[in-house]
LOGU-709405 format. One record per residue (C-alpha): x, y, z; residue in one letter. Coordinates in nm, 3 decimals. Each point is the difference from the previous one (the first is absolute). Layout:
<px X&py Y&pz Z&resn a> $
...
This chain:
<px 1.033&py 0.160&pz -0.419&resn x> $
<px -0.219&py -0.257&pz 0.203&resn x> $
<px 0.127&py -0.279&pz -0.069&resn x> $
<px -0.189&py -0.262&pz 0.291&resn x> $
<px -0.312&py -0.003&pz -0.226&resn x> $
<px -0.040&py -0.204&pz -0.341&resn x> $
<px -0.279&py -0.025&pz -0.281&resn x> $
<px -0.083&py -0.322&pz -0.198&resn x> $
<px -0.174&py 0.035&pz -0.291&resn x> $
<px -0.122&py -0.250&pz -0.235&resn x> $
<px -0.064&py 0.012&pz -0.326&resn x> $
<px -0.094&py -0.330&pz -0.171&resn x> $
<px 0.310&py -0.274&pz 0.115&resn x> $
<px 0.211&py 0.311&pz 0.069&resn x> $
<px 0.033&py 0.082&pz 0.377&resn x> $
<px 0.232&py 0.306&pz -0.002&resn x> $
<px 0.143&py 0.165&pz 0.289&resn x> $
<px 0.010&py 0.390&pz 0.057&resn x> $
<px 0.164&py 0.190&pz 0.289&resn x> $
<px -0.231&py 0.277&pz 0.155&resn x> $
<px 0.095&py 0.320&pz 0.136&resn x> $
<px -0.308&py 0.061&pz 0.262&resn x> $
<px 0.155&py 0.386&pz 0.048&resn x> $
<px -0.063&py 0.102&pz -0.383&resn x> $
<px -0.239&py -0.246&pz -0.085&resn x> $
<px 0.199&py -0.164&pz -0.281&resn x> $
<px 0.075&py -0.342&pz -0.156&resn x> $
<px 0.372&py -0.096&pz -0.134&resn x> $
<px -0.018&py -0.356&pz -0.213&resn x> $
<px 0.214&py -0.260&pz 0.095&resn x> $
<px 0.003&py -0.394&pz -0.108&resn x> $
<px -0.259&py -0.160&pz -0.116&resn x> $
<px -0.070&py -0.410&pz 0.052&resn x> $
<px -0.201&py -0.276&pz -0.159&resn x> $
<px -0.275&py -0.200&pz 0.160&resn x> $
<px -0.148&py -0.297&pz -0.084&resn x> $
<px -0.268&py 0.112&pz -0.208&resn x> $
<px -0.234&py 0.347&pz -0.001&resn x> $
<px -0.013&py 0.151&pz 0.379&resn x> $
<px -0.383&py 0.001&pz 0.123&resn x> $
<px 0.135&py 0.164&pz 0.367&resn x> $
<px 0.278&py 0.013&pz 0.248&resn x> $
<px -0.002&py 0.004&pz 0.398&resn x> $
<px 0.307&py 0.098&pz 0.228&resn x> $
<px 0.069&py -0.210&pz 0.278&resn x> $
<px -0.012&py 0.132&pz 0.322&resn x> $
<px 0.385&py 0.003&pz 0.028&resn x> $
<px 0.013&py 0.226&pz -0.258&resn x> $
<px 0.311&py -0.262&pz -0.110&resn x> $
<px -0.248&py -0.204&pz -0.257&resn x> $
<px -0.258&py 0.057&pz -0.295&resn x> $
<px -0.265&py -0.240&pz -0.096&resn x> $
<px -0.136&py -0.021&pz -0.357&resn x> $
<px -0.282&py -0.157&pz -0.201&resn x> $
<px 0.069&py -0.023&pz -0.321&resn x> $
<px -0.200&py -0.146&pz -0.262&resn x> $
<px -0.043&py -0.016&pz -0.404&resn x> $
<px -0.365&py 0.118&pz -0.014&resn x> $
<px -0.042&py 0.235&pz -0.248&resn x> $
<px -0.197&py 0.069&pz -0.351&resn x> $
<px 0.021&py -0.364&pz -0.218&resn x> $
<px 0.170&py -0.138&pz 0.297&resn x> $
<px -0.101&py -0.286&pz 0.225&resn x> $
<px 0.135&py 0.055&pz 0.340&resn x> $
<px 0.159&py -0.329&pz 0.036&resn x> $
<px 0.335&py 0.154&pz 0.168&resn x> $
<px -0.044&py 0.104&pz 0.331&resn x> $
<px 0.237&py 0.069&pz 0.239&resn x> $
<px 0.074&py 0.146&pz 0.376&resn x> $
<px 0.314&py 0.119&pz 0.018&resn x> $
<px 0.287&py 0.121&pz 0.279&resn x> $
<px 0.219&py 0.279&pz -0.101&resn x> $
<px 0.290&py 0.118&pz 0.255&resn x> $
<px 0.045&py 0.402&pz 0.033&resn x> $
<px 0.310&py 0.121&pz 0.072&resn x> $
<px -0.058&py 0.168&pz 0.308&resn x> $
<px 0.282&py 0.257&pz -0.099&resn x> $
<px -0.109&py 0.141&pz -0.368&resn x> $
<px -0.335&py -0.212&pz -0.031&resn x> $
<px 0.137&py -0.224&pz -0.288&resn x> $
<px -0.229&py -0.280&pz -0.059&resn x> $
<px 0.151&py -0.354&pz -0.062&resn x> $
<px -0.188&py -0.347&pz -0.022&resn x> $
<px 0.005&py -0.186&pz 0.349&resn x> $
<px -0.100&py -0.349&pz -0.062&resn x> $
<px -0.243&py -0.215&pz -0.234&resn x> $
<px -0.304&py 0.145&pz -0.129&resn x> $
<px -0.307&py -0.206&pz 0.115&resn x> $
<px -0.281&py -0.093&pz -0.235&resn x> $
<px -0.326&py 0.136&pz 0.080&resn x> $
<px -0.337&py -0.180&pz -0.119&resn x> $
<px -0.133&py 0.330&pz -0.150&resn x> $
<px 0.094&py 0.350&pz -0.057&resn x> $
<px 0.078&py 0.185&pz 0.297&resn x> $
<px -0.270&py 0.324&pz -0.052&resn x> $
<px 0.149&py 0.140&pz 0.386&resn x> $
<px 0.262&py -0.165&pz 0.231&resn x> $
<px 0.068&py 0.100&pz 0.378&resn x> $
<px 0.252&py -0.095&pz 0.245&resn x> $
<px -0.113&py -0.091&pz 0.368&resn x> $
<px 0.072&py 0.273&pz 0.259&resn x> $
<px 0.260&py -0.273&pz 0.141&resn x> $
<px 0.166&py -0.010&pz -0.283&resn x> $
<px -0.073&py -0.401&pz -0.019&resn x> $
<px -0.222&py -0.068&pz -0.264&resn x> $
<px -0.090&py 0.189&pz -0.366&resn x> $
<px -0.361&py 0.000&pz -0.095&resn x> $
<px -0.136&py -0.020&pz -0.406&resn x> $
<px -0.331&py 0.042&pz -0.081&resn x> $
<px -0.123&py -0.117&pz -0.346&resn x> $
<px -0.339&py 0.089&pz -0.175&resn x> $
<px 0.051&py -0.173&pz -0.333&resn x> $
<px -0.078&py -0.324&pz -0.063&resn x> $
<px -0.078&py -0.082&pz 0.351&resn x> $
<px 0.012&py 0.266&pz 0.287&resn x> $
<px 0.211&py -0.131&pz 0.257&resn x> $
<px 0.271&py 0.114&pz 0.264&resn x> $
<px 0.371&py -0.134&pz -0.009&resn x> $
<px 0.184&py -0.024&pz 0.336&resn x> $
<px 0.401&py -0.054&pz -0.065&resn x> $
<px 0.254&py 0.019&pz 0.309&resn x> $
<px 0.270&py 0.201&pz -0.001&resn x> $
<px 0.320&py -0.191&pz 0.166&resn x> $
<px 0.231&py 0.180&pz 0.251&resn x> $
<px 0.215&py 0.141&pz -0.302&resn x> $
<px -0.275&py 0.134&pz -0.180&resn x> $
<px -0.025&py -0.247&pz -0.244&resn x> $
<px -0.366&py -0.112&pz -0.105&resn x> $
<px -0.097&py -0.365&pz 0.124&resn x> $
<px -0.286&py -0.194&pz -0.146&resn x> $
<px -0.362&py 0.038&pz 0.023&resn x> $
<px -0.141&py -0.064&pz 0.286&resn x> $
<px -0.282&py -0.264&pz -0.035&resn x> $
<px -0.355&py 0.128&pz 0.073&resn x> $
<px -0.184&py -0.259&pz 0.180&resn x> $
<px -0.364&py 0.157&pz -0.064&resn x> $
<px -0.132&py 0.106&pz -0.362&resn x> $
<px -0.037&py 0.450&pz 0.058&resn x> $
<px -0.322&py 0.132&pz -0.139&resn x> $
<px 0.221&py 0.370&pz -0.151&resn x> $
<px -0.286&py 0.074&pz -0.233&resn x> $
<px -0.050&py 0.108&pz -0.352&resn x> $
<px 0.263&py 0.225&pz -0.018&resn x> $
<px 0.296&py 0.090&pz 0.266&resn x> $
<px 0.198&py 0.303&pz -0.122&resn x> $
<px 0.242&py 0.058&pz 0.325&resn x> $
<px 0.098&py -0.238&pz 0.311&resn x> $
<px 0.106&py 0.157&pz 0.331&resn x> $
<px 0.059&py -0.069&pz 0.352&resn x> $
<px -0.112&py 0.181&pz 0.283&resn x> $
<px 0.276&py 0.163&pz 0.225&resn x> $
<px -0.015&py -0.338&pz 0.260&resn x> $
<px 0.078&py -0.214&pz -0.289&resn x> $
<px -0.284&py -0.195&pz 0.121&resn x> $
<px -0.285&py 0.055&pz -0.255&resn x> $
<px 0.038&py -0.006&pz -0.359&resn x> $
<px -0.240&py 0.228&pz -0.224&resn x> $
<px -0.047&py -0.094&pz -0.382&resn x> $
<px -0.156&py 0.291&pz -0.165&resn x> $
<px -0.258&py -0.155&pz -0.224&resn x> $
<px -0.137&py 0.294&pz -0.268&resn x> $
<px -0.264&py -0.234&pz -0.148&resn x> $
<px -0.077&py 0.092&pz -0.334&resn x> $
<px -0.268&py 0.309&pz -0.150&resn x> $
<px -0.262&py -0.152&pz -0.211&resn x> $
<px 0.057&py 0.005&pz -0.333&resn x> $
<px -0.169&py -0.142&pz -0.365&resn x> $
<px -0.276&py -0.146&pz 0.194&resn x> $
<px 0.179&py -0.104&pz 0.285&resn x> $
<px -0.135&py 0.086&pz 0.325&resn x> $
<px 0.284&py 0.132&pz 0.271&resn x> $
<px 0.255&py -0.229&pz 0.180&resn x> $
<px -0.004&py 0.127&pz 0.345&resn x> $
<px 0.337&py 0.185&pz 0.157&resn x> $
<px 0.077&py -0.135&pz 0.324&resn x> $
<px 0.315&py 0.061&pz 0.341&resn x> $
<px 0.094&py -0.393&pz 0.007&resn x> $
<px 0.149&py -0.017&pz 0.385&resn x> $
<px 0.169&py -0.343&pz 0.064&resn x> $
<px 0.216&py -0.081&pz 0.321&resn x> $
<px 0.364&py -0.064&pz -0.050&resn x> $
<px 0.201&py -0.268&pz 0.180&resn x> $
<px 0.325&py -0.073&pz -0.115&resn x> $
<px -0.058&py 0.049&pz -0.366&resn x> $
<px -0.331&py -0.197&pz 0.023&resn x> $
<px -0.389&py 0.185&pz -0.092&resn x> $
<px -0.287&py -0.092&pz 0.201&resn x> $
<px -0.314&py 0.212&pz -0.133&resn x> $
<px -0.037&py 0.264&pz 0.322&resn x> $
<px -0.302&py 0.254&pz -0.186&resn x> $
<px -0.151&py 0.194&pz -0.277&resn x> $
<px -0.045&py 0.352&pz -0.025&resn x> $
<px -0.256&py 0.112&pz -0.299&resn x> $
<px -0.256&py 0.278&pz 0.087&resn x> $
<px -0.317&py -0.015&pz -0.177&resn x> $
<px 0.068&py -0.350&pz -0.135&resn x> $
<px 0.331&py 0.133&pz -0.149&resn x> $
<px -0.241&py 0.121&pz -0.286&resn x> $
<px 0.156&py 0.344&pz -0.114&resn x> $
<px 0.360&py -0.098&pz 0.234&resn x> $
<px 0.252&py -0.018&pz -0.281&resn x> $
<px 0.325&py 0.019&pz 0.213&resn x> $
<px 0.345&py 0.065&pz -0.153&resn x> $
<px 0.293&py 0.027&pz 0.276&resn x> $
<px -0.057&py 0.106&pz 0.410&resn x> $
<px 0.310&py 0.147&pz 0.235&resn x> $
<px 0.030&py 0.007&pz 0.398&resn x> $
<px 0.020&py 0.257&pz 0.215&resn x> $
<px 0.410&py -0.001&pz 0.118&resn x> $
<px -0.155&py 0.046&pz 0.385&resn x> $
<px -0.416&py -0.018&pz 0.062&resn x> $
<px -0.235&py -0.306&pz -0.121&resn x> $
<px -0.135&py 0.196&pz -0.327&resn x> $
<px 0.016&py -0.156&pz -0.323&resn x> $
<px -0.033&py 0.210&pz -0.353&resn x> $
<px -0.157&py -0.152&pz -0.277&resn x> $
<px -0.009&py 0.121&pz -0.441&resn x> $
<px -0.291&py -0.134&pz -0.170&resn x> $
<px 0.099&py -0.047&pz -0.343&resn x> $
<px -0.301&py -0.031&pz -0.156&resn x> $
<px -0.186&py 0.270&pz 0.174&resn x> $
<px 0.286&py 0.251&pz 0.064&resn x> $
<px -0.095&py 0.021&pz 0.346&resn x> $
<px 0.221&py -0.009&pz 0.350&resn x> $
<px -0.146&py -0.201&pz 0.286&resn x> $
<px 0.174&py 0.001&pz 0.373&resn x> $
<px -0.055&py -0.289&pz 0.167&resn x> $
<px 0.074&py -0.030&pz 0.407&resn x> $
<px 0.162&py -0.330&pz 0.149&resn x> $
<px -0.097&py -0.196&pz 0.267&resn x> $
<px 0.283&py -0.229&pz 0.109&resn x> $
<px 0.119&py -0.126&pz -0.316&resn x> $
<px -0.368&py 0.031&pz -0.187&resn x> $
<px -0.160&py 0.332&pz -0.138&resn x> $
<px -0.305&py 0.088&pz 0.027&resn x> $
<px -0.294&py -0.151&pz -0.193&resn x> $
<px -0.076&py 0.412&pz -0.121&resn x> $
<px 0.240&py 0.265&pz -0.150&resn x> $
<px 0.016&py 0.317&pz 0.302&resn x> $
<px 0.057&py 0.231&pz -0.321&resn x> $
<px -0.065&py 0.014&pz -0.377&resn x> $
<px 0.151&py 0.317&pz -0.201&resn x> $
<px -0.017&py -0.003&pz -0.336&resn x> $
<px 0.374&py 0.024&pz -0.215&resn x> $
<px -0.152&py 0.177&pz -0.311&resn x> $
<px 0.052&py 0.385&pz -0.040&resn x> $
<px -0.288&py 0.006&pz -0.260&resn x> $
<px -0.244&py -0.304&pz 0.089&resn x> $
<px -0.249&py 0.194&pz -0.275&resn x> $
<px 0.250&py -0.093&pz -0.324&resn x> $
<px 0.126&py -0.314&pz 0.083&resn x> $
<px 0.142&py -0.196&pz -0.285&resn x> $
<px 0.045&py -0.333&pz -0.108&resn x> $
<px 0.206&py -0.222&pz 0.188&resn x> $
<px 0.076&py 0.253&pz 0.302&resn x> $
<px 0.151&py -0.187&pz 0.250&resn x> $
<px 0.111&py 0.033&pz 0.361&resn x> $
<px 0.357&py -0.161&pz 0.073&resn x> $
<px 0.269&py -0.096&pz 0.239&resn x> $
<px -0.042&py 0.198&pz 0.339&resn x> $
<px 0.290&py 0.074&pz 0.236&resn x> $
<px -0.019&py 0.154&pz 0.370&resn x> $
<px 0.296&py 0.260&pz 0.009&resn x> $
<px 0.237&py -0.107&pz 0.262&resn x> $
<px -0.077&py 0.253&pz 0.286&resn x> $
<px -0.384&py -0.134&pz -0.008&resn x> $
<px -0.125&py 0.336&pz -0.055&resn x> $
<px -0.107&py -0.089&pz -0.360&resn x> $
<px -0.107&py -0.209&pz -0.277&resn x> $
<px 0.036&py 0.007&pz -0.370&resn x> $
<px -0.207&py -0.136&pz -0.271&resn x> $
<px 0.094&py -0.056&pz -0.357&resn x> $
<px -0.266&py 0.090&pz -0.266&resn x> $
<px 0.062&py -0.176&pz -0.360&resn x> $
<px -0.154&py 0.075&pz -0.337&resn x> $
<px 0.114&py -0.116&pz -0.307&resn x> $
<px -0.310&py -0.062&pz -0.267&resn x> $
<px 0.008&py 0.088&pz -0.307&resn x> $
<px -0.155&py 0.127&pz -0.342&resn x> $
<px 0.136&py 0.035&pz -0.382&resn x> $
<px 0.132&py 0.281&pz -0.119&resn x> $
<px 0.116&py -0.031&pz -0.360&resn x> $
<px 0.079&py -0.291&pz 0.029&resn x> $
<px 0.154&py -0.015&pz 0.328&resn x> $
<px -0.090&py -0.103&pz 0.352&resn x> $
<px 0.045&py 0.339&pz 0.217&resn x> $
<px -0.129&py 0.055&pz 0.330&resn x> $
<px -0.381&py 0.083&pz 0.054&resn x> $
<px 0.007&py 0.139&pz 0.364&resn x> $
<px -0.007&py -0.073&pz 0.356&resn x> $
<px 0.144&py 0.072&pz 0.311&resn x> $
<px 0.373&py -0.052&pz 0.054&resn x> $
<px 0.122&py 0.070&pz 0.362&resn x> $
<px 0.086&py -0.057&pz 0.345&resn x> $
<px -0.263&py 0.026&pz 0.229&resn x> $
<px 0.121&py 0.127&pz 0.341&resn x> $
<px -0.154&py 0.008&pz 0.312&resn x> $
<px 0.073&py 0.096&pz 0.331&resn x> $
<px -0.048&py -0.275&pz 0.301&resn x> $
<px -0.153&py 0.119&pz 0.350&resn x> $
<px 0.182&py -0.142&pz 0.249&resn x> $
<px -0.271&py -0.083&pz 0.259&resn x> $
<px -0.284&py -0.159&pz -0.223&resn x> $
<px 0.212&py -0.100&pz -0.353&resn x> $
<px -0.230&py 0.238&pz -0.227&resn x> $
<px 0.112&py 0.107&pz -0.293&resn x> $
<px 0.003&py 0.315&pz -0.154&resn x> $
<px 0.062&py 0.115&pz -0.348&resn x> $
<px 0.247&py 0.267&pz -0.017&resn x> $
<px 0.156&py -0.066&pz -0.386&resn x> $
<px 0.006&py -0.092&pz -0.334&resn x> $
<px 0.321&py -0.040&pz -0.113&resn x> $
<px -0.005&py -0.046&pz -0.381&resn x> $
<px 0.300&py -0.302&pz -0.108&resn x> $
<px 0.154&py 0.152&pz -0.245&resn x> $
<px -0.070&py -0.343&pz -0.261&resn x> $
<px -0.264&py -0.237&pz -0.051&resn x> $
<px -0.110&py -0.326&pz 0.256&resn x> $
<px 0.217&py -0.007&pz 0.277&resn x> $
<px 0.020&py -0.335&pz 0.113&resn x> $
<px 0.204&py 0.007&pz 0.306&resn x> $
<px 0.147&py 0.276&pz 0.192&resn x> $
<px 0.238&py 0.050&pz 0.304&resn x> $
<px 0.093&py 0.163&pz 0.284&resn x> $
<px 0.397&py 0.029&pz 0.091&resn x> $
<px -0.018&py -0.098&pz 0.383&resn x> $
<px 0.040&py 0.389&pz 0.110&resn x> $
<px -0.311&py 0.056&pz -0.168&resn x> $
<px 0.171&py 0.298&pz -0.181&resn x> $
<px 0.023&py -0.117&pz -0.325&resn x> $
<px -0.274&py -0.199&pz -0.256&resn x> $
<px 0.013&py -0.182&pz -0.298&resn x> $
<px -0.280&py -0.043&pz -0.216&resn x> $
<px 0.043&py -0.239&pz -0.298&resn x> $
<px -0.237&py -0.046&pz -0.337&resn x> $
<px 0.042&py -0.325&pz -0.128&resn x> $
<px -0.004&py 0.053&pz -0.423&resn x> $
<px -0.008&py 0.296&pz -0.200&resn x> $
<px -0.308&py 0.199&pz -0.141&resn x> $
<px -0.083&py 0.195&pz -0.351&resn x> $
<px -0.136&py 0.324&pz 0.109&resn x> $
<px -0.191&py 0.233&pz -0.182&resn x> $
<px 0.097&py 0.318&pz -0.034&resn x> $
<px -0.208&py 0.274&pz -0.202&resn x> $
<px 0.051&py -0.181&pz -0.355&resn x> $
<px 0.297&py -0.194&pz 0.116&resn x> $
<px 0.081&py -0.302&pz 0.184&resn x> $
<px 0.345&py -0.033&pz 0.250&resn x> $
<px 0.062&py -0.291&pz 0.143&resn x> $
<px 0.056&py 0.029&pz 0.371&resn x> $
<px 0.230&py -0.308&pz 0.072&resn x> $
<px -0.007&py -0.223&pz 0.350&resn x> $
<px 0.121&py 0.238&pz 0.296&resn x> $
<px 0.120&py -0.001&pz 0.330&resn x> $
<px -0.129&py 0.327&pz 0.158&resn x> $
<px 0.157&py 0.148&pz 0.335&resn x> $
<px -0.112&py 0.190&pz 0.239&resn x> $
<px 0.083&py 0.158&pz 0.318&resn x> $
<px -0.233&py -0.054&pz 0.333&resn x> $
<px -0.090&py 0.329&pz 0.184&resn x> $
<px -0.015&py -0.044&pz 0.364&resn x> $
<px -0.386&py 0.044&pz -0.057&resn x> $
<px -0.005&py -0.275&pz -0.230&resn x> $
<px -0.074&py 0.188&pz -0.310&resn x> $
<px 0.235&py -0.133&pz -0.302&resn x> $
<px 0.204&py 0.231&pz -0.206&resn x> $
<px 0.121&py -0.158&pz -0.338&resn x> $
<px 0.324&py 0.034&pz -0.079&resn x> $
<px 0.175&py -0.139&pz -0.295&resn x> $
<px -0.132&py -0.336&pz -0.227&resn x> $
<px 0.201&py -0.279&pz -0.137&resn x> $
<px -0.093&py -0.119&pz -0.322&resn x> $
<px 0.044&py -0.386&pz -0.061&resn x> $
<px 0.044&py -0.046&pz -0.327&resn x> $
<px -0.125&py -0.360&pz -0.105&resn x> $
<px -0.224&py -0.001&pz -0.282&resn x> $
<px -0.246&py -0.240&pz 0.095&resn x> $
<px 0.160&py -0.194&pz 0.257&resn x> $
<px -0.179&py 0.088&pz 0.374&resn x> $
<px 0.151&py 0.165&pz 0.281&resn x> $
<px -0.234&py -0.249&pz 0.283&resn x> $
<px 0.179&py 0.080&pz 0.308&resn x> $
<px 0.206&py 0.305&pz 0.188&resn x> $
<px 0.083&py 0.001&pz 0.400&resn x> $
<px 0.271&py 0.214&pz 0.199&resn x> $
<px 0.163&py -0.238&pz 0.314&resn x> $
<px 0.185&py 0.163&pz 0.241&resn x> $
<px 0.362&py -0.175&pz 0.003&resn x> $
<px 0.098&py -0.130&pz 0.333&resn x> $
């Protein structure tokens, strides 16, 4: 079995280690730990040696007044996670973290109450330092749902989503947020919002492992955009814009595009597609349609365009986050809470799920097997393979 790759799943508090076998595309459960408080997301660092967590309480009747970033040590020979220093307090829940390609610093972006970015050092063991004070006040907008940092680890891009209109209220404007990074300190560097940002409702972007190209999910609008960089700024224009949707004609309630991921040879990019509305059904809440599914497409290597090739159906209902093992071989696609399906005159309940799949050398994904997480109501926020070092 190969054992030089673990998966970290969270479900809730629960952070629970599995071996993976890359070869035969299976999972074996091992321990499982205890963070601080509900996982929101998780980041390797670079080393491979470390894992970063936000963690916070947020949840329904809850008020999100414990949040925490915290350091977790993998054992670089079976991928065992143990707790590597004090937690540090965040000001708000952690919606996305990063670490800096340098392995320095750990970035949090919050949306709720206030949108802001967190800066923390990481010391030479790995252990997280204190904040790092931000001299200037950063304009992140109405609503930042991922924070990343371009391969120099000189720029910083918030994703701001903005916010559809709704009851009366006109659209908040999505926005690319680009600050320049010094030493764990912002200064505001540009914006990126076509059109005004009106109808730019961003989720998550990736990099390009090699050439300046930048792939973008909007959430609201269940559209890709490729953007090109110049230095370490894109573009003020998206050089492509594919739609993610198999069936644009019967779209559903609350379709949304997802997390996005550039497969490791930078030959292509994957798109998650989430639906999970629903509708009574004596006296039930079942599933009312909508498109499920990995959108695949393939990357040309001299201009960045993508190309649909695939629809990979997930296997279970709103994938939140999936990954890649760092072959590229193997992916793992995970729901985050269970779904009442109907079924002629019946309803099953299809619980939480990590599906896996094989990678083709073309790209295409063949599914595999599915792990069902059995947590009643609890959430399953956050899966991601690392590559042990």
């Amino acid at each position: 079995m190969n054992s030089r790759v673990a998966l970290y799943g969270a479900v809730d508090d629960e952070l629970t280690h599995y071996d993976v076998d890359v070869d035969h595309a299976s999972l074996i459960k091992r321990a499982t730990v205890k963070a601080p408080a509900n996982v929101q997301y998780a980041w390797p660092h670079p080393s491979r040696r470390f894992l970063y967590v936000a963690t916070s309480n947020r949840g329904h009747g809850l008020k999100a007044d414990c949040n925490h970033l915290s350091a977790w040590r993998i054992d670089p020979h079976c991928g065992a996670l143990s707790p590597h220093g004090e937690p540090q307090t965040l000001p708000h829940r952690a919606v996305h973290i990063c670490v800096s390609p340098d392995g320095g610093f750990v970035l949090s972006g919050h949306n709720l109450p206030t949108s802001s970015v967190t800066v923390n050092r990481i010391n030479d063991d790995g252990t997280l330092g204190a904040a790092v004070i931000q001299p200037l006040s950063l304009d992140c907008g109405p609503y930042p749902h991922q924070v990343r940092m371009t391969p120099s680890g000189r720029t910083t891009i918030v994703v701001d989503r903005g916010n559809a209109a709704k009851d009366g209220k006109p659209e908040d404007p999505g926005a690319l947020r680009l600050f320049h990074f010094n030493n764990g300190v912002h200064e505001p560097l540009d914006v990126i919002a076509p059109n005004g940002g009106r109808g730019f409702g961003i989720r998550h972007l990736d990099f390009h492992p090699t050439k300046p190209w930048v792939y973008i999910s909007l959430e609201i609008q269940s559209v890709l955009n490729m953007f090109r960089m110049t230095g370490d700024t894109l573009e003020p224009q998206a050089a492509y814009v594919r739609d993610l949707l198999a069936d644009r004609a019967n779209v559903k309630p609350r379709q949304l595009a997802g997390t996005v991921h550039v497969h490791p040879s930078g030959k292509f990019v994957y798109f998650a597609n989430r639906a999970d509305w629903t509708t009574d059904y004596e006296g039930q809440k079942v599933f009312n349609g909508g498109e499920n599914s990995i959108a695949v497409f393939a990357i040309d290597q001299q201009s960045g365009e993508p190309t649909l090739i695939q629809h990979a159906d997930t296997h279970n209902y709103h994938v939140r986050t999936f990954s890649f093992d760092p072959s590229g071989k193997m992916m793992i696609a995970a729901s985050i809470k269970r779904m009442h399906v109907r079924k002629d005159n019946t309803v099953i309940t299809v619980p939480a799920a990590m599906s896996v799949f094989k990678v083709s050398d073309d790209g295409r994904l063949q599914f595999v097997r599915r792990y069902d997480v059995e947590h009643g109501e609890r959430t399953q926020y956050w899966v991601g393979m690392v590559g042990l070092p």
